[in-house]
C-alpha positions as CSV (number, residue, x, y, z in Angstrom):
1,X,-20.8,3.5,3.2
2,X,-18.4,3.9,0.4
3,X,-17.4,0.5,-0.6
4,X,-14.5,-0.5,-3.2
5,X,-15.2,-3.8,-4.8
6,X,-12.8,-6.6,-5.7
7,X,-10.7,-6.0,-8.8
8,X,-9.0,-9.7,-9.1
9,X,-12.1,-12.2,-7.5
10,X,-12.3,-14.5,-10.5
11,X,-8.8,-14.0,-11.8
12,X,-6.2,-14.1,-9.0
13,X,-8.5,-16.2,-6.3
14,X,-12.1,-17.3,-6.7
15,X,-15.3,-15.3,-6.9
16,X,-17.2,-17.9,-5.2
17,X,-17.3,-17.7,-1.1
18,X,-17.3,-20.7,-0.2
19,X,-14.6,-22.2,-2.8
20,X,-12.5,-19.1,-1.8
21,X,-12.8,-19.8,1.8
22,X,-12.0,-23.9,1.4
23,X,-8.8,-22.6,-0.5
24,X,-7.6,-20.1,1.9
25,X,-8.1,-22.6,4.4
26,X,-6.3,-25.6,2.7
27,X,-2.9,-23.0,2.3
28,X,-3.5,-22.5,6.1
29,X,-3.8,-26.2,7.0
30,X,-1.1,-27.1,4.7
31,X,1.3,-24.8,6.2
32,X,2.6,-26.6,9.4
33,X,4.1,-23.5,10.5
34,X,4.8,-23.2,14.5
35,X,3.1,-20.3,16.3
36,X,5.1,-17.4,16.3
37,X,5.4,-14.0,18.3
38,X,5.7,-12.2,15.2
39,X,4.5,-8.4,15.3
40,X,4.8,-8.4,11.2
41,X,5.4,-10.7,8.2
42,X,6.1,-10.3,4.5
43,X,4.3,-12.2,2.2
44,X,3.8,-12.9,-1.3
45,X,0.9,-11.6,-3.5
46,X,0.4,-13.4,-7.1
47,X,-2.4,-15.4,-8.2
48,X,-3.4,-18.1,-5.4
49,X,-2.2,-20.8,-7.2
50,X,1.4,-19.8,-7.5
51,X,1.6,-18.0,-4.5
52,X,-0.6,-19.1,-2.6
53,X,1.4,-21.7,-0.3
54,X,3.8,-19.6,0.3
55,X,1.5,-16.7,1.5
56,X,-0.6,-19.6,3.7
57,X,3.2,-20.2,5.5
58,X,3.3,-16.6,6.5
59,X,0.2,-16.4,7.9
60,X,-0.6,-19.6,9.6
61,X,2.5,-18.7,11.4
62,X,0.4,-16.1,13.3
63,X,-2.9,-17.4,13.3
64,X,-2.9,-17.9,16.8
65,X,-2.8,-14.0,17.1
66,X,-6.9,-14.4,15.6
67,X,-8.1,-13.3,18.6
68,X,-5.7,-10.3,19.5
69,X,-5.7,-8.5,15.8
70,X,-8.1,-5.6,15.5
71,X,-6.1,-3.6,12.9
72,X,-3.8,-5.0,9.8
73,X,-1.5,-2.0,8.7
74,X,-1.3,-3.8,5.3
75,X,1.3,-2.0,2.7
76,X,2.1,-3.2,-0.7
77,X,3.9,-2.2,-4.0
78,X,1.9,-0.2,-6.9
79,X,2.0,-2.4,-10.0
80,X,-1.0,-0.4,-12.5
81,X,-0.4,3.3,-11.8
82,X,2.7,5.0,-11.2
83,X,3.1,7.7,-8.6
84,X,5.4,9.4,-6.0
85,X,4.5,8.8,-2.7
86,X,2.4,6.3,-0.3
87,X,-1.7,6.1,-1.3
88,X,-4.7,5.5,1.2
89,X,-8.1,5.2,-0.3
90,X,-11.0,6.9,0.2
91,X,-13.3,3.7,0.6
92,X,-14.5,2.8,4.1
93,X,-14.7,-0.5,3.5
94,X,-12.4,-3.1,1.3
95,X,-14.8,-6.3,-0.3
96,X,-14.3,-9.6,-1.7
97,X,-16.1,-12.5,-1.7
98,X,-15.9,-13.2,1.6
99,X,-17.7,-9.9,3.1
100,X,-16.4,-6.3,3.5
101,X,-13.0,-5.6,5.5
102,X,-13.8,-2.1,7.4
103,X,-10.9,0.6,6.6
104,X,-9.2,1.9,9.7
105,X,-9.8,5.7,8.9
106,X,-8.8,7.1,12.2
107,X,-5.3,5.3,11.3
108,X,-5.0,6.9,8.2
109,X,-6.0,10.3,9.9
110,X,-3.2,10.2,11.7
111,X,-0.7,10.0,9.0
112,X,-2.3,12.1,6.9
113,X,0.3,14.8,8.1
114,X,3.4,12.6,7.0
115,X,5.4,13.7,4.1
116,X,4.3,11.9,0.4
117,X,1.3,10.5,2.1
118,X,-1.8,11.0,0.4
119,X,-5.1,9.9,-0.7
120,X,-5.0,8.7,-4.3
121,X,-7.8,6.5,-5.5
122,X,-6.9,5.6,-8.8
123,X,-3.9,4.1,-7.3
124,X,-6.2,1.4,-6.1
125,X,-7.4,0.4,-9.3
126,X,-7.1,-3.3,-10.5
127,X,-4.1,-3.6,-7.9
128,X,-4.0,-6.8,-6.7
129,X,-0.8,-6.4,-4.0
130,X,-3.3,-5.3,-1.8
131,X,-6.3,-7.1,-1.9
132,X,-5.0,-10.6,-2.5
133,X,-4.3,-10.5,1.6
134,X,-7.8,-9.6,2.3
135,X,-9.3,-13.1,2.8
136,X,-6.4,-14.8,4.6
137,X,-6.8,-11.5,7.0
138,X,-10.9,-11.8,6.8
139,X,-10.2,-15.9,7.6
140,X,-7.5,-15.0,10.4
141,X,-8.9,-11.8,12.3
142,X,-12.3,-11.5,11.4
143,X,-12.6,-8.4,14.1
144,X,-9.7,-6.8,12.7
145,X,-9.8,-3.4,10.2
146,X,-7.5,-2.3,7.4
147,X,-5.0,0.2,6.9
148,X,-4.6,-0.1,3.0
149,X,-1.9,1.6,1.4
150,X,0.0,1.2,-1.7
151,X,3.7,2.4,-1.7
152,X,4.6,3.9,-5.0
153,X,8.3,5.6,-5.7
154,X,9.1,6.8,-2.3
155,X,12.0,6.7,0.2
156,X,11.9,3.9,2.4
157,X,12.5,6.5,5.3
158,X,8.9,7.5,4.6
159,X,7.3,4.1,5.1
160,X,9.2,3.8,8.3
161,X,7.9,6.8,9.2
162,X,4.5,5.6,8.6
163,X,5.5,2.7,10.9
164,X,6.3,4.4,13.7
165,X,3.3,6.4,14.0
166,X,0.7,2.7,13.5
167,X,2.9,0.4,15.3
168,X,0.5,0.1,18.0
169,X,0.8,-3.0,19.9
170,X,0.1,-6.5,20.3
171,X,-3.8,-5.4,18.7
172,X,-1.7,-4.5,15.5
173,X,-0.4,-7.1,12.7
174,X,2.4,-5.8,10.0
175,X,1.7,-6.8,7.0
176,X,3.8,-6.3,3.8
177,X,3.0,-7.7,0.3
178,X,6.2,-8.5,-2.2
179,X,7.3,-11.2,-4.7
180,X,10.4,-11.7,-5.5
181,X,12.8,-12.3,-8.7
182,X,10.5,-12.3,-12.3
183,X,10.7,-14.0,-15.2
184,X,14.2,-16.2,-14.8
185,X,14.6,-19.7,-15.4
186,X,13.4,-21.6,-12.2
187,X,17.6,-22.1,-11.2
188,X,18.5,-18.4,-11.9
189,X,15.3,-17.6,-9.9
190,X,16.3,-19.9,-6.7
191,X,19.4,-18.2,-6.4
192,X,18.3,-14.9,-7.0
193,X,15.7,-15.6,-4.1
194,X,18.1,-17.3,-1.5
195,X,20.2,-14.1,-2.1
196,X,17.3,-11.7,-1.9
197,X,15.8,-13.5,1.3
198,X,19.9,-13.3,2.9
199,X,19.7,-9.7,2.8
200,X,15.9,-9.2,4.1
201,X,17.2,-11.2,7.1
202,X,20.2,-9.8,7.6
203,X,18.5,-6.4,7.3
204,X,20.5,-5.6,4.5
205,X,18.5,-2.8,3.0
206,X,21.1,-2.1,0.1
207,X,21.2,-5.0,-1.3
208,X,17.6,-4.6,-2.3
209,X,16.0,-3.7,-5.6
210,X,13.0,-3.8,-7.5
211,X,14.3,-6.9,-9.6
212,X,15.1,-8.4,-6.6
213,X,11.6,-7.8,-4.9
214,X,8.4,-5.9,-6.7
215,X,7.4,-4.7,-2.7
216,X,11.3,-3.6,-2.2
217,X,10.1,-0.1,-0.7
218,X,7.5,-1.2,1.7
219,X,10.3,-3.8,2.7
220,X,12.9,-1.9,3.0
221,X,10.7,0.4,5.3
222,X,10.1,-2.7,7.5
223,X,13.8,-3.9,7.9
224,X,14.6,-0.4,8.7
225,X,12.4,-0.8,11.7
226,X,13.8,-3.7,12.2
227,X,16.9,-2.8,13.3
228,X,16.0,0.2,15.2
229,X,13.6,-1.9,17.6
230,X,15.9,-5.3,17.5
231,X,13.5,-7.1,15.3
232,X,14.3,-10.7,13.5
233,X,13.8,-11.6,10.0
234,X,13.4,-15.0,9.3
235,X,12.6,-17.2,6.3
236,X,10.1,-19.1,6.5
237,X,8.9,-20.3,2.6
238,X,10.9,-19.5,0.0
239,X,9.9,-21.7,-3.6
240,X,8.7,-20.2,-7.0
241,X,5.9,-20.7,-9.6
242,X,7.7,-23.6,-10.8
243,X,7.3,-25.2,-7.7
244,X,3.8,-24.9,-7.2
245,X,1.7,-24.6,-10.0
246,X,3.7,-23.0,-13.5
247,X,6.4,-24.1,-15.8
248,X,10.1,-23.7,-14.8
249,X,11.4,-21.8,-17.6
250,X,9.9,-18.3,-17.0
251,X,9.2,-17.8,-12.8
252,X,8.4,-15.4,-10.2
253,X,9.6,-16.4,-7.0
254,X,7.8,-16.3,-3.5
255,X,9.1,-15.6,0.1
256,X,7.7,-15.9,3.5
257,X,9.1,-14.1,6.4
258,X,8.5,-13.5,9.7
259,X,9.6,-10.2,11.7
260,X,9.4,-10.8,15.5
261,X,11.0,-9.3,18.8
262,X,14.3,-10.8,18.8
263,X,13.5,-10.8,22.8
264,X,10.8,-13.5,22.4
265,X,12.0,-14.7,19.1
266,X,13.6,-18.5,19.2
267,X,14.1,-21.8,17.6
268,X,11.8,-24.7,18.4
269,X,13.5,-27.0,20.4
270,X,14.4,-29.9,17.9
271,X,16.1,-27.1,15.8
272,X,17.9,-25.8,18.6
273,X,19.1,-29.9,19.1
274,X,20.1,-30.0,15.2
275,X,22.3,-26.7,15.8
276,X,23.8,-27.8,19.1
277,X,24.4,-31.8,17.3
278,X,25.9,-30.5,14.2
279,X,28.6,-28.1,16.5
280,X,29.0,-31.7,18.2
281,X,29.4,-33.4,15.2
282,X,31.9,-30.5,13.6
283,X,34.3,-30.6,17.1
284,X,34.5,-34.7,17.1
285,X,35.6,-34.0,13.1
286,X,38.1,-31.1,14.4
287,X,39.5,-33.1,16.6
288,X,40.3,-36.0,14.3
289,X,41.3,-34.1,11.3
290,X,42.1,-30.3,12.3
291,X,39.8,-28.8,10.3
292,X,35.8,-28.1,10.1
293,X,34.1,-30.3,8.2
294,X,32.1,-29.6,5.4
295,X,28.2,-28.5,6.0
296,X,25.3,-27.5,3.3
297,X,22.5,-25.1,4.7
298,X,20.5,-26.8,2.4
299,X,20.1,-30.2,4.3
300,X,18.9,-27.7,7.6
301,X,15.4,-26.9,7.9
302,X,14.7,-23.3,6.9
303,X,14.8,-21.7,10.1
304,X,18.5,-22.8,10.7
305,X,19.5,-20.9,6.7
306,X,18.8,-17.7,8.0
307,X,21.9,-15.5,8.1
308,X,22.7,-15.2,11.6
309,X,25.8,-14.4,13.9
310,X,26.5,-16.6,16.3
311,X,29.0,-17.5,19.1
312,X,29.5,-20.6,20.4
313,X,31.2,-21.1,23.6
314,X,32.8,-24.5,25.1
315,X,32.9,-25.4,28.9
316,X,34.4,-28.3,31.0
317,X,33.2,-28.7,33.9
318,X,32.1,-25.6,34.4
319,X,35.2,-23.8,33.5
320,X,35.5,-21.7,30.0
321,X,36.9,-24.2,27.3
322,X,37.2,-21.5,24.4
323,X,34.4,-19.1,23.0
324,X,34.9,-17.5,19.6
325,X,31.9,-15.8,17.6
326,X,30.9,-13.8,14.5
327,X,30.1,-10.1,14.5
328,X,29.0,-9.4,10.9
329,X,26.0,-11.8,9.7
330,X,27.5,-13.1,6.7
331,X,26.3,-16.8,6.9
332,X,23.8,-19.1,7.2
333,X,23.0,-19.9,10.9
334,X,23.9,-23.7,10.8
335,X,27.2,-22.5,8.6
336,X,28.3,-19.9,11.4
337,X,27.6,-22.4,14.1
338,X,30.0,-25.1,13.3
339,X,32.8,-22.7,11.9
340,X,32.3,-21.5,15.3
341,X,32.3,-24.0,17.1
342,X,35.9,-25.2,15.7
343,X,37.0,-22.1,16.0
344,X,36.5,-22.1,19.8
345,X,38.5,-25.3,20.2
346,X,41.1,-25.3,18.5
347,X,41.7,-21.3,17.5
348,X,40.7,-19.3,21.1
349,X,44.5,-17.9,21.9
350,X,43.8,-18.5,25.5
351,X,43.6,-22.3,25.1
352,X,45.5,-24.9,23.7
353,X,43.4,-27.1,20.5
354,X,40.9,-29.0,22.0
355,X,42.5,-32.8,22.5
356,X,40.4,-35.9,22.1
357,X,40.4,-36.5,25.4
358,X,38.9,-33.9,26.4
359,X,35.6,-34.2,23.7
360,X,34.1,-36.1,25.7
361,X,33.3,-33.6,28.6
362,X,33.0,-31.0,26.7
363,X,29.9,-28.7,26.8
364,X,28.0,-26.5,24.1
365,X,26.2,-23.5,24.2
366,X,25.0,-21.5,21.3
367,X,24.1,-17.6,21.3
368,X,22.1,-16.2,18.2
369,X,23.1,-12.4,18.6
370,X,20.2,-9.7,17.0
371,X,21.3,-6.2,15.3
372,X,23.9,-3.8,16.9
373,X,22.1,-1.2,18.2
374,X,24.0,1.7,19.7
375,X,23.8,3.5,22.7
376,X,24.3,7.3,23.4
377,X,25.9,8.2,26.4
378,X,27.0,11.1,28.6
379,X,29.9,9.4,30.2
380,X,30.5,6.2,31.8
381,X,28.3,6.7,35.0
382,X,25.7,7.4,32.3
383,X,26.3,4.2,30.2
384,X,26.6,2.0,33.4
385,X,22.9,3.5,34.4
386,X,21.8,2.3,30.5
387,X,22.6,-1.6,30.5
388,X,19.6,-3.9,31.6
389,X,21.4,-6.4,33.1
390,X,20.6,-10.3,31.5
391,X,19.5,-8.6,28.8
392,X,22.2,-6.2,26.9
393,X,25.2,-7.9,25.4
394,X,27.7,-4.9,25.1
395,X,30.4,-3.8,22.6
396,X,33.0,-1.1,23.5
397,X,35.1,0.9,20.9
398,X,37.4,3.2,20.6
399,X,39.5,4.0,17.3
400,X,40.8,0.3,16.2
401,X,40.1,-1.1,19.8
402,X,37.4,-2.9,21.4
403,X,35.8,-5.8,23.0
404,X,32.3,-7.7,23.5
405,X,30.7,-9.2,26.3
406,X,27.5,-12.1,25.6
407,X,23.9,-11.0,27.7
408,X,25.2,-14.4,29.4
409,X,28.2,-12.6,30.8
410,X,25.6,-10.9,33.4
411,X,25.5,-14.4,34.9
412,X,28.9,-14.0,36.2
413,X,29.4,-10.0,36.7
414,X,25.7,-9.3,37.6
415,X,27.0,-5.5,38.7
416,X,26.6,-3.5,35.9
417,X,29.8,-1.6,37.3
418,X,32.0,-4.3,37.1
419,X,30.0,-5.7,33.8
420,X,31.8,-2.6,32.1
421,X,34.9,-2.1,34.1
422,X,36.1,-6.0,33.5
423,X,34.4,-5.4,29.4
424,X,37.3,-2.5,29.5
425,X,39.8,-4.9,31.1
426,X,39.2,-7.2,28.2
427,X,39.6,-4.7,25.6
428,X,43.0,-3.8,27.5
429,X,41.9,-0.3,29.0
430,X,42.2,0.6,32.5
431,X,39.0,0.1,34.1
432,X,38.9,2.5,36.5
433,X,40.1,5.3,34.1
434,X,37.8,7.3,30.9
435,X,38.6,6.0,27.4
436,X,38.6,8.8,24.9
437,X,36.3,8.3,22.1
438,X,34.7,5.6,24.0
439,X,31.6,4.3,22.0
440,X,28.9,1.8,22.8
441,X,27.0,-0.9,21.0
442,X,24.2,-3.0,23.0
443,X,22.5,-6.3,21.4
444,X,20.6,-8.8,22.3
445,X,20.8,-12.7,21.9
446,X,19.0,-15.9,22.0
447,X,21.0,-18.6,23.8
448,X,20.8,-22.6,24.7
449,X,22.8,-25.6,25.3
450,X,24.9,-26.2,28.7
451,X,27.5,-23.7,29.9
């Protein structure tokens, strides 16, 4: 068997088993991360004791999965040796301290045919993006292979391609290996982070760059199936060497993200409370004053930071109070939530401002909405045939006009006939007659509270 021995066991994490398995371990316990249905995560890959919490977050997150992983398609960024392209190994196996990780060759057969990818050794040399994972993986799925490959200059297109051919499915664990900003002072670096880890969950592949992130490409690959399979991003660790073991004049920063079905994605319950007390909170405040009150992100747990669009809709008794919503993420979710959630009481033009006595009866419900996705059609009979009904929300355009039903709308037009003749209705077409340049957008959307 050709083996390819460790090239950071003594430096990055330790050469001895059993202190290197007691460390791995601590980051895991010390996590406190709730189980998630994630099919990939992005995590940090510096020296254990600066990154290493943060990496432990991302994983412990899917530790439950130990029994279901047989193969890690593991990419990271090349940091030693420069080349175009994405590079396999020739190895059949991957050590460390900790044993051997097998290499998935019949994986990497079958992207050998892929454009830029190719086996380069020497790209494998002392990089540490790579191998830094292995013992969390070895700890996590001890049953589970490796696809190793390190992403050098390359279009992130490529590394999606690469995705689609090894997604696989619930046997197969994403994971991608980045840090974040380098070198700034440890304020500079927090920003730079926050806005770097904005854009990964907003999907936001532009506003990525290698100063932003050293494992942009392999990221930006990610996000970009993200979006095409209605995937969500969210933070789940974000601090920097300063935080955990270095000095706080010269950083790198550390991020850990989650990437999971936005279909089985949602908040625990006592974040989904928070959300649905602070819209409470920010309608009592409108009510009194006429405006939203002030809210920092920062005093949300992380999961209630991410950028998100939301809508929040208001009922009394049953009967629509006001509903008013975002359609480009801009904000972070708690943020978009109460602005929202004013907005829909005292700014929906089919309602008068909310009055205080009506506060008290009033009831909440939140909708998280995923990416836009559109939605070829032949014509209207065709798009009708499309929609899953309770699942799709739906957008309808044509030139400056449109309008957008919730997946909760299904509740009340359950036909998918009338779903899209009463959407047109809305958006102030006929709906029994064809809308040039009609164009559709389906989403998806996680939502809770009382309607």
């Amino acid at each position: 068997m050709n083996l390819r021995a460790p090239a950071v066991a003594g430096a990055f994490y330790p050469a001895n088993p059993a202190a290197l398995d007691r460390m791995v371990a601590g980051f895991l316990e010390d996590a406190h991360t709730e189980r998630l249905p994630a099919k990939a995560i992005i995590a940090p890959h510096a020296g254990y004791v600066y990154s290493g919490p943060i990496a432990g977050t991302a994983y412990a997150g899917v530790a439950h999965l130990g029994g279901r992983i047989t193969r890690v398609l593991l990419l990271g960024p090349a940091h030693r040796y420069g080349f175009r392209g994405i590079a396999y190994p020739s190895a059949d196996a991957l050590e460390t301290p900790l044993g051997a990780v097998p290499v998935d060759n019949d994986a990497i057969a079958a992207i050998r045919d892929l454009p830029d990818v190719q086996r380069i050794d020497r790209a494998f040399d002392g990089e540490h993006s790579l191998e830094v994972h292995l013992p969390f993986i070895q700890r996590l799925f001890p049953e589970a292979s490796v696809v190793p490959l390190v992403v050098g200059h390359v279009d992130p297109a490529r590394v999606d391609a690469v995705l689609q051919r090894l997604w696989g499915g619930p046997e197969t664990l994403i994971v991608v290996s980045s840090d974040l900003s380098h070198f700034h002072d440890h304020a500079t670096a927090h920003r730079l982070d926050l806005e770097t880890s904005q854009a990964i969950e907003a999907a936001d592949i532009e506003r990525l760059s290698g100063d932003r992130a050293c494992g942009y490409l392999p990221v930006a690959g990610l996000l970009m199936r993200a979006r095409a399979l209605d995937l969500r991003v969210t933070t789940r660790d974000l601090r920097n060497s300063g935080d955990t073991a270095g000095d706080r004049d010269r950083v790198v920063g550390y991020g850990a993200y989650s990437v999971e079905p936005a279909t089985a994605a949602h908040l625990s319950d006592a974040h989904r409370e928070l959300l649905l007390e602070a819209a409470r909170r920010a309608l009592a405040h409108a009510v009194k004053t006429g405006r939203a009150p002030q809210v920092r992100a920062e005093d949300f747990p992380m999961p209630l930071r991410a950028i998100r669009r939301t809508f929040v809709t208001l009922t009394i008794d049953g009967e629509l109070r006001g509903c008013i919503g975002t359609t480009q993420a801009s904000r972070p979710l708690v943020e978009d939530v109460v602005e929202n959630a004013v907005r829909s009481a005292m700014q929906d033009p089919r309602f008068g401002p909310l009055t205080a006595a009506e506060l008290p009866r009033v009831d909440i419900a939140v909708s998280i909405l995923s990416h836009d996705r559109p939605l070829p059609f032949r014509d209207e009979e065709d798009l009708i045939a499309k929609l899953r009904p309770g699942i799709d929300g739906l957008i309808l355009r044509a030139g400056r006009d449109g309008a957008l039903f919730l997946p909760k709308v299904w509740d009340m037009l359950p036909d998918r006939r009338q779903f899209v003749a009463q959407l047109k209705r809305k958006a102030g077409w006929a709906p029994d007659r064809p809308v040039p340049g009609l164009e559709a957008t389906v989403f998806g959307a996680e939502t809770f509270g009382k309607e």
